[in-house]
C-alpha positions as CSV (number, residue, x, y, z in Angstrom):
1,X,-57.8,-129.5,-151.9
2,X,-54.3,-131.2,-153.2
3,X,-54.2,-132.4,-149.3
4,X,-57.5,-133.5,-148.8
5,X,-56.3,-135.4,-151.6
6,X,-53.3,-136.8,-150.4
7,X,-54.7,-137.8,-147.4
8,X,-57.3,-139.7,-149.2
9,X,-55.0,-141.3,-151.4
10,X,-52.6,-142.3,-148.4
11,X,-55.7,-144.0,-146.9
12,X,-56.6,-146.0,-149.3
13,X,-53.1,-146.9,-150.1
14,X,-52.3,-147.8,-145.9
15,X,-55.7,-149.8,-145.9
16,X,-54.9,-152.0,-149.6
17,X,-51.1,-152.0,-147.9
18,X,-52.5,-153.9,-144.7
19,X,-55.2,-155.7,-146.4
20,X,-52.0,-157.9,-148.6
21,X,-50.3,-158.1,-145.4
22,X,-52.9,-159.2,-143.2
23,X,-53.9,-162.3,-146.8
24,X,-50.2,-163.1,-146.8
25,X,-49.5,-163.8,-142.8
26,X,-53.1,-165.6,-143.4
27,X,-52.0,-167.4,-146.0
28,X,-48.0,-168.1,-144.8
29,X,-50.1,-169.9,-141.9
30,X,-52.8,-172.1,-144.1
31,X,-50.1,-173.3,-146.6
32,X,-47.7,-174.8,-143.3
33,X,-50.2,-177.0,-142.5
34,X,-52.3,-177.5,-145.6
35,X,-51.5,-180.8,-147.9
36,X,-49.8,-179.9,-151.0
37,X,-53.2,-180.2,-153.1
38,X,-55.2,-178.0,-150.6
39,X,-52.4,-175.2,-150.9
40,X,-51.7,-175.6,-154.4
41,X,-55.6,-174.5,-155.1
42,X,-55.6,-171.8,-152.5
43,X,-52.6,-170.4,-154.1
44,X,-54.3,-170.6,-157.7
45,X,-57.6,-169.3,-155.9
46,X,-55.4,-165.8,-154.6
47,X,-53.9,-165.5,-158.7
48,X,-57.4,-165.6,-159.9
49,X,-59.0,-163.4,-157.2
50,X,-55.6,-161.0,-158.0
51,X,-56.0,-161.4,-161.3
52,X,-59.8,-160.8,-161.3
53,X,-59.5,-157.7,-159.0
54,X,-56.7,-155.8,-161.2
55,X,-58.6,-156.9,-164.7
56,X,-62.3,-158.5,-164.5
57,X,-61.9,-159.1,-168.4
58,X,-59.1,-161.8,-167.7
59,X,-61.2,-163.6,-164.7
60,X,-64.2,-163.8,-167.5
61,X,-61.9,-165.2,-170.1
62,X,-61.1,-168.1,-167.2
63,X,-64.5,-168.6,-166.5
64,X,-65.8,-168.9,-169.9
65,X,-62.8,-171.5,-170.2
66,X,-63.6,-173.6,-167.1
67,X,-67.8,-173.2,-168.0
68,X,-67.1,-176.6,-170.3
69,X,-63.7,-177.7,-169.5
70,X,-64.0,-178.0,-165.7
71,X,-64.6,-180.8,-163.9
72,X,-67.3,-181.5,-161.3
73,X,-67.2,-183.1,-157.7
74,X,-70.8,-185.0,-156.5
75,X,-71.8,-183.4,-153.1
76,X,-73.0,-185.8,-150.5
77,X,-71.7,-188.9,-152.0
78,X,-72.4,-190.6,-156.0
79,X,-76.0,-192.9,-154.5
80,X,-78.8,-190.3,-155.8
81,X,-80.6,-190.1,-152.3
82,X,-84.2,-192.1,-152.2
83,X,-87.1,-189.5,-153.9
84,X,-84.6,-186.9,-154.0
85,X,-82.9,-187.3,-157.4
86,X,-80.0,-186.7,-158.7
87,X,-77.4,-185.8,-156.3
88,X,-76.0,-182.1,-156.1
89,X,-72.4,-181.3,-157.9
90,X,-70.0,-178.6,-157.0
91,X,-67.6,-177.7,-160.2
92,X,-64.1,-176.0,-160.8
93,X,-66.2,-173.0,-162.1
94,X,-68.6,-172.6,-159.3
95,X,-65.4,-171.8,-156.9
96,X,-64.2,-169.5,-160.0
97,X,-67.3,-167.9,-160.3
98,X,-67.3,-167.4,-156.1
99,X,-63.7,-165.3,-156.4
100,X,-64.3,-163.5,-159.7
101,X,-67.6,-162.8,-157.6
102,X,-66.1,-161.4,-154.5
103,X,-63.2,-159.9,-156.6
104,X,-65.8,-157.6,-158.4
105,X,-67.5,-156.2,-155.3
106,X,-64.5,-155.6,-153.8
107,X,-63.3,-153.6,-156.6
108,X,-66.7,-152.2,-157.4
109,X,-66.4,-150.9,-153.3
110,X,-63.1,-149.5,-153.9
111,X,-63.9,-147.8,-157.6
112,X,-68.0,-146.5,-156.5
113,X,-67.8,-144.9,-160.3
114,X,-67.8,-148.6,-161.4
115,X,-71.2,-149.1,-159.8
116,X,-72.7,-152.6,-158.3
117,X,-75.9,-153.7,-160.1
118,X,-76.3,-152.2,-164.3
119,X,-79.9,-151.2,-164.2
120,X,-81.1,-153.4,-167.4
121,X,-85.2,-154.3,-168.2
122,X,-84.0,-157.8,-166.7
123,X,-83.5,-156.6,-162.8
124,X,-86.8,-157.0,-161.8
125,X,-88.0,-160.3,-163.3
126,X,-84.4,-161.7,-162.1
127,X,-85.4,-160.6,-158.5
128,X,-88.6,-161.5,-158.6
129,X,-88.2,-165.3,-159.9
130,X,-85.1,-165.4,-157.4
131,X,-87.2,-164.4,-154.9
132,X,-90.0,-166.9,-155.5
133,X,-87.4,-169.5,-155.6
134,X,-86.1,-168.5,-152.0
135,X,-89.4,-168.1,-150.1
136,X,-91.1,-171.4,-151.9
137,X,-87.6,-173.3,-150.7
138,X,-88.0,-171.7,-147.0
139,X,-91.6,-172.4,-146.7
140,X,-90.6,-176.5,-147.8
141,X,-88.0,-176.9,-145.1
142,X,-90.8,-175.9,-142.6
143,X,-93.3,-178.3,-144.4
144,X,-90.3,-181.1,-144.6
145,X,-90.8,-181.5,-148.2
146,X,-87.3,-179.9,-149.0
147,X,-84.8,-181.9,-146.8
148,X,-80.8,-181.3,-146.5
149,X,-79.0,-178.9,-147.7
150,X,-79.2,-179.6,-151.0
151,X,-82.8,-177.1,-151.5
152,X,-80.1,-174.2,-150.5
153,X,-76.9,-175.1,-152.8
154,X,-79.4,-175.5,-156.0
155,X,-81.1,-172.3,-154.7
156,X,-77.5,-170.8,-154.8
157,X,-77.1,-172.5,-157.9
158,X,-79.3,-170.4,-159.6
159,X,-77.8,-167.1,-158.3
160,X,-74.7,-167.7,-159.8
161,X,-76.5,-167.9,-163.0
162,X,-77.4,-164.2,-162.4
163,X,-74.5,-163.3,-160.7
164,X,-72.5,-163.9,-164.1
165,X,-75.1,-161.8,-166.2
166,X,-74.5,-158.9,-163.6
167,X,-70.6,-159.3,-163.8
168,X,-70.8,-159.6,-167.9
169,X,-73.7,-156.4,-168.0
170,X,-71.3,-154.3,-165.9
171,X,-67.8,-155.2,-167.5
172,X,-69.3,-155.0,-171.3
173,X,-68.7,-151.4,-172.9
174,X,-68.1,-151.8,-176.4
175,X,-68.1,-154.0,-179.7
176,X,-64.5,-155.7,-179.4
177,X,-65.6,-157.2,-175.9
178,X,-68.7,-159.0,-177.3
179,X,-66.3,-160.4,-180.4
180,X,-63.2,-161.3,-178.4
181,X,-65.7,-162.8,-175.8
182,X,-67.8,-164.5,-178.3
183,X,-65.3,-166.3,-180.3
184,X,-63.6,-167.3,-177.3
185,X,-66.8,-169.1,-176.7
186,X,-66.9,-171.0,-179.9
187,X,-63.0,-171.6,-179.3
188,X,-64.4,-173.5,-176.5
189,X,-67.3,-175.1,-178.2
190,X,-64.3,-176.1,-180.5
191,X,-62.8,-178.4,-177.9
192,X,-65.6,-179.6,-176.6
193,X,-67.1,-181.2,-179.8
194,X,-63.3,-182.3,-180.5
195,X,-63.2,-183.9,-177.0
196,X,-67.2,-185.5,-177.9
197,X,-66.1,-187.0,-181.1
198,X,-63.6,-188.7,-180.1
199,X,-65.8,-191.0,-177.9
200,X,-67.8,-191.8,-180.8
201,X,-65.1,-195.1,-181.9
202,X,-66.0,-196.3,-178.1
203,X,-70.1,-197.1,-179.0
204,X,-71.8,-194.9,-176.2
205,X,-73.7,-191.6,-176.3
206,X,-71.4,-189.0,-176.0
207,X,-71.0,-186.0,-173.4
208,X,-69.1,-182.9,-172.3
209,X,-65.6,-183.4,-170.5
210,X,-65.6,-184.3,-166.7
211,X,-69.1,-185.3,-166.9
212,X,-68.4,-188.5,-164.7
213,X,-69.6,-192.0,-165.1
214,X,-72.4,-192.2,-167.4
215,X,-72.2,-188.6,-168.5
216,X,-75.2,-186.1,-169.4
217,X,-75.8,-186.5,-173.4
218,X,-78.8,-183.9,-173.0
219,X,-76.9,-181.1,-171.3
220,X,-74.3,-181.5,-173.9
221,X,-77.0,-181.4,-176.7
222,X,-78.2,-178.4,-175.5
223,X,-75.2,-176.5,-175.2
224,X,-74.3,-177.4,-178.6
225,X,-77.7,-175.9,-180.2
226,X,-77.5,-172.7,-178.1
227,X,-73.5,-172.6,-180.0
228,X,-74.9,-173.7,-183.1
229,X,-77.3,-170.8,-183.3
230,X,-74.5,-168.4,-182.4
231,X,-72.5,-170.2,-185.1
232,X,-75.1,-170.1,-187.8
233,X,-76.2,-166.6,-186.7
234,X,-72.4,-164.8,-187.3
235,X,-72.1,-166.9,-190.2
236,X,-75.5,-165.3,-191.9
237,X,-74.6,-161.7,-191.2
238,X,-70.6,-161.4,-190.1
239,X,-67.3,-161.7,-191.2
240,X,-64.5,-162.5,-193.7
241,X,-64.2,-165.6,-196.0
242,X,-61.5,-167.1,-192.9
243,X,-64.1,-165.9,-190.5
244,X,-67.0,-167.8,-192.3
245,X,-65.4,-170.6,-193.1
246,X,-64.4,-171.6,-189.4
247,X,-68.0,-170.7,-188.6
248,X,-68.9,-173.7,-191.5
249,X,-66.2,-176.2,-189.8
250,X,-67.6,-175.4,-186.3
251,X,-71.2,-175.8,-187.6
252,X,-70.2,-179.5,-188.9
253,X,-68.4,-180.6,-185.9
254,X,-71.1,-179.5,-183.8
255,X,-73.6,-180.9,-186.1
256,X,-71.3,-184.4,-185.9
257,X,-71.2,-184.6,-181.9
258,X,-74.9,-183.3,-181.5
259,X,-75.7,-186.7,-183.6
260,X,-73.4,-188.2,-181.9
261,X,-75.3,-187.2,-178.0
262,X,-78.5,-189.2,-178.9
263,X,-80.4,-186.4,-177.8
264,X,-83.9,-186.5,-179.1
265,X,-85.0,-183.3,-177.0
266,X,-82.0,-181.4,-178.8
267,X,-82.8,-182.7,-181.7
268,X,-86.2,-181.3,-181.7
269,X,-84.7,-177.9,-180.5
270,X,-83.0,-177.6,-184.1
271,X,-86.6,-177.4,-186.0
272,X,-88.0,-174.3,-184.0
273,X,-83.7,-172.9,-183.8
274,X,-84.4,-173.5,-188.1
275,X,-87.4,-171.9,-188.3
276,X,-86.5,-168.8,-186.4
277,X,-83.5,-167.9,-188.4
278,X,-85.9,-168.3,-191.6
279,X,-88.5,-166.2,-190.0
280,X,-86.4,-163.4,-189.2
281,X,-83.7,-163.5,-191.4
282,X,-83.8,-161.0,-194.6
283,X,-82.2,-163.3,-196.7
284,X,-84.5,-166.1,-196.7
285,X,-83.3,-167.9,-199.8
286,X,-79.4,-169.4,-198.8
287,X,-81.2,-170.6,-195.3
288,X,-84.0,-172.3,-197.9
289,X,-81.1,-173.5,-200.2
290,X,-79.5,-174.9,-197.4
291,X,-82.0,-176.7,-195.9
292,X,-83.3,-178.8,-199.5
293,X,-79.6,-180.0,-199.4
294,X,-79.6,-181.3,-195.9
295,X,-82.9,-182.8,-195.8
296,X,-81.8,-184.7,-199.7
297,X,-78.5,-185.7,-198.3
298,X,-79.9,-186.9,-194.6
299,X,-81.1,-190.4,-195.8
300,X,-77.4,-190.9,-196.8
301,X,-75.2,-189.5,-194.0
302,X,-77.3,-190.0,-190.9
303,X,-75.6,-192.4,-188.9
304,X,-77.7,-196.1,-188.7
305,X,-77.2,-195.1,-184.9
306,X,-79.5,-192.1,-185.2
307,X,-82.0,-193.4,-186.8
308,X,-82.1,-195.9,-184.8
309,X,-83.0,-193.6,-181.6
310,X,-85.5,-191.7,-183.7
311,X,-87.6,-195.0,-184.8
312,X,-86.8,-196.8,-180.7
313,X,-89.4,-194.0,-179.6
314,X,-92.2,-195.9,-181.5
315,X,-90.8,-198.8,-181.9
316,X,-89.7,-200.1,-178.6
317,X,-90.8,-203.7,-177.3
318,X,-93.8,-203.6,-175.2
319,X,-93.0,-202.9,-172.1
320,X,-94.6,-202.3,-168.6
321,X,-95.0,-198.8,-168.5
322,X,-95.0,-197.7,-171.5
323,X,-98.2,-195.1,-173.1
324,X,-100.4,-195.0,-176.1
325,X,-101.0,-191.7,-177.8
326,X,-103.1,-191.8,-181.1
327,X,-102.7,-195.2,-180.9
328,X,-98.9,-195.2,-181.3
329,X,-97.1,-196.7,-178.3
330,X,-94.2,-194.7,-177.2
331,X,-91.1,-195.7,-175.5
332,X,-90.4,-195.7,-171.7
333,X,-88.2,-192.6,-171.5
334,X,-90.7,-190.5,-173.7
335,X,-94.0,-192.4,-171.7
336,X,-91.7,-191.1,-168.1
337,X,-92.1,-187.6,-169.3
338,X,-95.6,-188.0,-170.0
339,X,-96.3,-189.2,-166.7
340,X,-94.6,-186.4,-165.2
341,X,-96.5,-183.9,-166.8
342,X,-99.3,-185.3,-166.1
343,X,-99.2,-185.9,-162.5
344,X,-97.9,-182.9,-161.3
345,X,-101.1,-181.2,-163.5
346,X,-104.0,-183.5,-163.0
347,X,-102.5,-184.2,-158.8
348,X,-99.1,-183.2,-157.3
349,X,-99.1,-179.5,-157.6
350,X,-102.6,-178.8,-156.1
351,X,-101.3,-179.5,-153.0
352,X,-99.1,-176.7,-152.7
353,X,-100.3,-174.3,-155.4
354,X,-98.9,-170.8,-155.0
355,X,-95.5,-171.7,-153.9
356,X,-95.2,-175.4,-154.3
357,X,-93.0,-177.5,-152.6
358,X,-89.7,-175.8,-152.5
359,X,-86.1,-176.2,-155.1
360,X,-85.9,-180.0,-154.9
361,X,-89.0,-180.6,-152.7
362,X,-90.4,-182.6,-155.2
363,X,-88.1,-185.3,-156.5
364,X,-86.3,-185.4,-159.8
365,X,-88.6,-184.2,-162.8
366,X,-86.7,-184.1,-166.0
367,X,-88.8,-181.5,-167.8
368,X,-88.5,-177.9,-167.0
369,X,-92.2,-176.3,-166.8
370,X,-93.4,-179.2,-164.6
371,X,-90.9,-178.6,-162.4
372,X,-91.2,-175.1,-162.1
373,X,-94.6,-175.6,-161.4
374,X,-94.4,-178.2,-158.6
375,X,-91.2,-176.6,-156.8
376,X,-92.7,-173.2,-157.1
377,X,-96.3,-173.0,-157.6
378,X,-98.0,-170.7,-160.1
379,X,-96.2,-167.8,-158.2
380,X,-93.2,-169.2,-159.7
381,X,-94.2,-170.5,-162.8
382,X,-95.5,-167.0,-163.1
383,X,-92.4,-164.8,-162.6
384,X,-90.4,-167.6,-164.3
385,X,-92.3,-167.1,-167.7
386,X,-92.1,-163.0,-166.9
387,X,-88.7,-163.7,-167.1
388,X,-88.6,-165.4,-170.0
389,X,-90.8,-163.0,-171.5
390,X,-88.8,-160.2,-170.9
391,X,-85.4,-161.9,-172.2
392,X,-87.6,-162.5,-175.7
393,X,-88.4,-159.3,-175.9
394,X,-85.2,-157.5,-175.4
395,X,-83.7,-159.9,-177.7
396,X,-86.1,-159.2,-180.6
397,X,-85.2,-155.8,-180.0
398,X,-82.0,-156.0,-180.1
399,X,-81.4,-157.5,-183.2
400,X,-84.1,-155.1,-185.0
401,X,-82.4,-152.4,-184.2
402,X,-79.1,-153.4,-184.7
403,X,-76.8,-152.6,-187.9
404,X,-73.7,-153.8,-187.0
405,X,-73.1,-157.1,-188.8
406,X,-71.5,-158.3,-185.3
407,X,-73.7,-157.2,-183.1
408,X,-76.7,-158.3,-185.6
409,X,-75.4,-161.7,-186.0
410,X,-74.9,-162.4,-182.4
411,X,-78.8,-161.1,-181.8
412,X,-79.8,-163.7,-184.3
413,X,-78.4,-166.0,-183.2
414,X,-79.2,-165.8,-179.6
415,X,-82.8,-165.1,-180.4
416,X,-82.8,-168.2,-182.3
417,X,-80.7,-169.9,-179.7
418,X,-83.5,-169.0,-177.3
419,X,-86.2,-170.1,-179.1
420,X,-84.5,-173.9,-179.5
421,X,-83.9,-173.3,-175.6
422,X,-87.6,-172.8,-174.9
423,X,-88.5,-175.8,-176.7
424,X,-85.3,-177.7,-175.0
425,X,-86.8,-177.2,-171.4
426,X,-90.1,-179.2,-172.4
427,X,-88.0,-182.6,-172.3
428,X,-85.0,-181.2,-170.5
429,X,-84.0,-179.5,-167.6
430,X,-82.8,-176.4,-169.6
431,X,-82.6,-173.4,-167.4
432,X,-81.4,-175.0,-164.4
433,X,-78.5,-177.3,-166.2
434,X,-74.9,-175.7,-165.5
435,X,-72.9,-176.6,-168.9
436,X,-76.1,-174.5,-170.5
437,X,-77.1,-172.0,-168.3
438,X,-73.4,-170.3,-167.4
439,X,-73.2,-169.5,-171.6
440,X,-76.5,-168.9,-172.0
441,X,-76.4,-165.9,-169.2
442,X,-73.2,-164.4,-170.6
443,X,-74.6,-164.4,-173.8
444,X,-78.0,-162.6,-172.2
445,X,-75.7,-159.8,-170.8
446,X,-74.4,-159.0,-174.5
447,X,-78.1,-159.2,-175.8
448,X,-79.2,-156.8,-173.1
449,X,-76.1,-154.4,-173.8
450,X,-76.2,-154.5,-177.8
451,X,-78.4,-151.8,-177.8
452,X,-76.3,-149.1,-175.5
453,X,-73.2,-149.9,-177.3
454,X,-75.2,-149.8,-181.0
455,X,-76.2,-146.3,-180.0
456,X,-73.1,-145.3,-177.8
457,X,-74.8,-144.3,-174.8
458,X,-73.4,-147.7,-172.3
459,X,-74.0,-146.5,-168.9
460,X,-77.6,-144.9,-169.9
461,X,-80.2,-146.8,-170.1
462,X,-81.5,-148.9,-173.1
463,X,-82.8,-146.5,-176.0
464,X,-86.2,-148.1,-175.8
465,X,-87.2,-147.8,-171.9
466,X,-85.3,-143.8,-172.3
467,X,-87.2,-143.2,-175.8
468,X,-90.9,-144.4,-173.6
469,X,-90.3,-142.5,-170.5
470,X,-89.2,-139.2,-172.8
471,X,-92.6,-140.4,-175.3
472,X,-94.4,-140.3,-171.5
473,X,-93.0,-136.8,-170.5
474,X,-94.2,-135.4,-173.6
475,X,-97.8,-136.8,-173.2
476,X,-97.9,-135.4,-169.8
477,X,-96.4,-132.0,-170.4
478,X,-99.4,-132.0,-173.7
479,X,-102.1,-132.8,-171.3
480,X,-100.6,-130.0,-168.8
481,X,-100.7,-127.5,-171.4
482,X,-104.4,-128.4,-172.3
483,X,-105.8,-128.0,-168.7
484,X,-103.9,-124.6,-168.3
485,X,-105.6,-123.6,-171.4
486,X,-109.0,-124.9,-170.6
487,X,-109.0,-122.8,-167.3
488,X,-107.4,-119.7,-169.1
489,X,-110.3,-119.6,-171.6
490,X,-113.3,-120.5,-168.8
């Protein structure tokens, strides 16, 4: 046995033993005639990939970092192409996620206790709304309506979304992860609404770092309401006076640079995000407190700027294009959205109607059910909202049965978070928007894993799917029992 061991051993050792030598006589080659940029990245790529492979709670660290803080490159050239939208952008954390990505199969190959894929209530939805969104983008390069390549890196896109909630789902086994991960997060958040406010002096809507020219005030408004409900959730159930009161001095810079985005979608996120922590919450009366002193003070500390934005939506000059609702004429942007909604109802999406027209087959659509809709067809519309579904429901039942004040806070807050998110995606792009979707799906994995680390039994699966399959058993061993005692007594 002790040689069968060995021998095993000695293999694996020879094979990881030729594997670095093989990567370094590669990699001697590529740096002699790479530029000094090129091999300076390739270099850093090999640490993190190292680094990743030997500790998978480091590489998340770097990629929660670089989720905010990296900057982005525009694929295919900064002119949106005709009907096609925006044009697609590659970031510093997309090529993280790819080697923190490889680095935990390859480990997960070499360790097969580790496992690949966590079984968790969101596998199937995840594949099925995946899959809707491969075969609708397939079937639109065949009918021309999804051209270039850029169909297949937004299709990719999206699995790196997943791919993160699989890495997170596996790696997370107790408590102190989901603190140490979460208040590196609002570290994060930290800088970014440090870096936001101090645009504010130069007059423009402000935005994440290494937005570009122009920057994107919506997907930085978003991100801060899915923070401030993870903020405002720790602060209602968690921590020491220190811990609470950087929770308060997070809450008002993020409240300061969410004012300062202009961001009238976010905005409107807050009032359902509000109402959700006063729904569920058991102490109703602080959250009630709270809210009579902002809404008294608001006339005097909202900036003339935001007002400003709120009133422009009804009060803009008459414009061509512009629509009447109730008789109140709205802006162009707000009217745009409208229009879109409309169209792709009433017209667009009937042409195509189970799968649509493909990931990017449509043009841009700044609103995210529309767009779902006419890329996807009700197939994916259908599997989309599944999805959504499913994420509610595990994170309702998370935070009921959670008693930890951690864990309870961070359930809070994320169910509140993805309420606001839900209401975000009418105006906005939500769940497709990087800056929001990379937190939002870490954050999902600790949602889906509060209840196996609440009860101690990580690795098993969730209490409620074991306690229903056990309830099920039961039923059917009852019903068993009866037959068998029917025919004994006939």
């Amino acid at each position: 046995m002790n040689r069968l061991s060995r021998v095993e051993f000695d293999t694996k050792t020879l094979s990881l033993l030729l594997l670095i030598v093989v990567i370094t006589i590669g990699g001697s080659l590529f740096i002699v005639k790479a530029s000094t940029n090129i091999a300076f990245i390739a270099v850093m790529a090999f640490v993190v990939a190292v680094v990743s492979f030997v500790n998978t709670e480091i590489g998340l660290y770097i990629l929660i970092v670089s989720m905010l803080l990296g900057p982005q490159f525009i694929v295919g050239g900064p002119t949106p192409l005709p009907g096609r939208g925006r044009p697609f952008t590659l970031r510093v954390d997309d090529l993280l996620l790819v080697i923190i990505g490889l680095s935990w199969f390859l480990r997960s190959a070499v360790s097969k206790e580790l496992g690949l894929f966590t079984r968790t209530p969101l596998n199937a939805p995840i594949v099925y709304y995946f899959a809707a969104c491969l075969i609708s983008t397939l079937l639109g390069y065949m009918m021309g309506t999804v051209q270039g390549l850029t169909g297949f890196f937004f299709v990719l896109k999206y699995f790196e979304y997943f791919i993160i909630y699989f890495i997170a789902v596996n790696h997370l086994k107790e408590k102190k992860q989901i603190e140490r991960f979460v208040f590196t997060m609002l570290l994060v958040c930290l800088a970014v609404c440090i870096f936001a406010i101090s645009q504010i002096p130069a007059g423009e809507r402000v935005s994440a770092p290494f937005e570009g020219e122009g920057g994107e005030p919506n997907t930085l408004g978003g991100y801060l309401v899915l923070m401030l409900s993870i903020a405002i959730g720790l602060l209602l159930s968690y921590g020491s006076k220190k811990q609470k009161g950087f929770f308060v001095i997070l809450s008002f810079f993020i409240a300061v640079s969410l004012a300062a985005t202009l961001s009238r979608a976010s905005w409107i996120a807050l009032i359902p995000m509000t109402l959700t922590f006063l729904y569920f919450h058991k102490k109703k009366l602080p959250i009630i407190l709270a809210l009579l002193l902002i809404i008294t003070a608001t006339p005097f500390i909202l900036p003339k700027s935001v007002i400003q934005r709120v009133t422009f939506t009804f009060e803009q000059p008459k414009q061509r294009g512009q629509i009447t609702i109730g008789g109140t004429r709205l802006d162009t942007s707000t009217s745009d959205r409208f229009k879109v909604w409309r169209n792709i109802l009433t017209r667009d999406f009937a042409s195509n109607p189970l799968l649509g027209r493909g990931i990017t087959g449509y043009g841009f659509v700044d609103s995210q059910y529309p767009r779902v809709l006419v890329e996807t067809g009700i197939i994916g519309l259908a599997t989309f909202l599944f999805l959504l579904i499913t994420i509610y429901r595990n994170a309702l039942y998370a935070y009921r049965i959670s008693s930890d004040p951690l864990l309870s806070g961070v359930s809070l807050g994320y169910l509140a978070a993805f309420i606001a998110m839900v209401t975000h995606g009418i105006g906005t792009n939500t769940f497709i928007i990087v800056r929001i979707m990379e937190p939002f799906w870490f954050l999902t994995a600790m949602i889906i894993m509060i209840p196996r680390i609440e009860s101690g039994h990580v690795g098993t699966e969730p209490q409620e799917i074991s306690a229903a399959k056990h309830a099920n058993a039961s039923v059917r061993h009852e019903a068993i029992s009866q037959i068998k005692n029917a025919n004994l007594n006939h």
